[in-house]
C-alpha positions as CSV (number, residue, x, y, z in Angstrom):
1,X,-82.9,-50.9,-18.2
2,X,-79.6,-52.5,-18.7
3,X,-79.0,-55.8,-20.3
4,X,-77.8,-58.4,-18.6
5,X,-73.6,-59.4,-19.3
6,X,-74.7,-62.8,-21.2
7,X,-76.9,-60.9,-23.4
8,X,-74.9,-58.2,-24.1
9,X,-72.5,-60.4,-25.7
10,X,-70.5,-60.7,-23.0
11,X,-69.3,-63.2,-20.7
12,X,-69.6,-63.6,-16.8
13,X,-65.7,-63.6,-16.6
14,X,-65.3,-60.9,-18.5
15,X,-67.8,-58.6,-16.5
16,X,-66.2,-59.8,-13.4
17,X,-62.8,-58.7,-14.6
18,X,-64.1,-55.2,-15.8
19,X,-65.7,-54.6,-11.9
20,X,-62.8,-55.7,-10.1
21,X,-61.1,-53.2,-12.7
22,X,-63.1,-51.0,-12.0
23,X,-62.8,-51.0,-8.2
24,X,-59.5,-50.3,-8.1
25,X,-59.0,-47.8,-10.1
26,X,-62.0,-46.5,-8.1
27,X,-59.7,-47.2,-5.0
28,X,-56.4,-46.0,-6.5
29,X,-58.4,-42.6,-7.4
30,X,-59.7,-42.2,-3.9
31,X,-55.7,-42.9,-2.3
32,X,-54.4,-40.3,-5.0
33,X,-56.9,-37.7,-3.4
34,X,-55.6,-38.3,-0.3
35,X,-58.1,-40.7,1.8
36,X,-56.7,-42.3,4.5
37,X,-56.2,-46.3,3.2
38,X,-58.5,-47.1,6.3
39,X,-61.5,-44.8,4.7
40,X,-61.1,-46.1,0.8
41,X,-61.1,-49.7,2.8
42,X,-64.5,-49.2,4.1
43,X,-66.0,-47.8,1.4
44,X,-65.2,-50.7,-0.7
45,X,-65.7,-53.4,1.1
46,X,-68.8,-53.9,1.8
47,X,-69.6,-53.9,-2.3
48,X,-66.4,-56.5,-2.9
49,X,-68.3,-58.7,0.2
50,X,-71.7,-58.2,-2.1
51,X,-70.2,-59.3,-4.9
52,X,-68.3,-62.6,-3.0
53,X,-71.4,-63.5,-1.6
54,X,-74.1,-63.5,-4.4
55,X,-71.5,-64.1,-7.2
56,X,-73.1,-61.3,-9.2
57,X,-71.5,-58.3,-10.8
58,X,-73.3,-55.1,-9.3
């Protein structure tokens, strides 16, 4: 099992960062393969909404 970001060494912020990173490249990927903007939309949204409400880093 994984370690949590604080005892990994590192910090909340910098966990955030590296998801949100993370997602968009994810999304850039999925536009340079040629999804409609509408489809990489829904696929990530409902993970960034996730994240916003519980504040965690999936």
């Amino acid at each position: 099992m994984a370690e949590p970001a604080s005892s990994a060494g590192l910090s909340t912020r910098t966990s955030g960062s590296h998801f949100l990173d993370t997602t968009a490249e994810y999304q850039w990927a999925r536009d340079a393969a040629g999804l409609m903007p509408s489809t990489v939309d829904q696929l990530v949204k409902p993970v960034l909404e996730i994240h916003e409400h519980y504040d965690l880093v999936p």
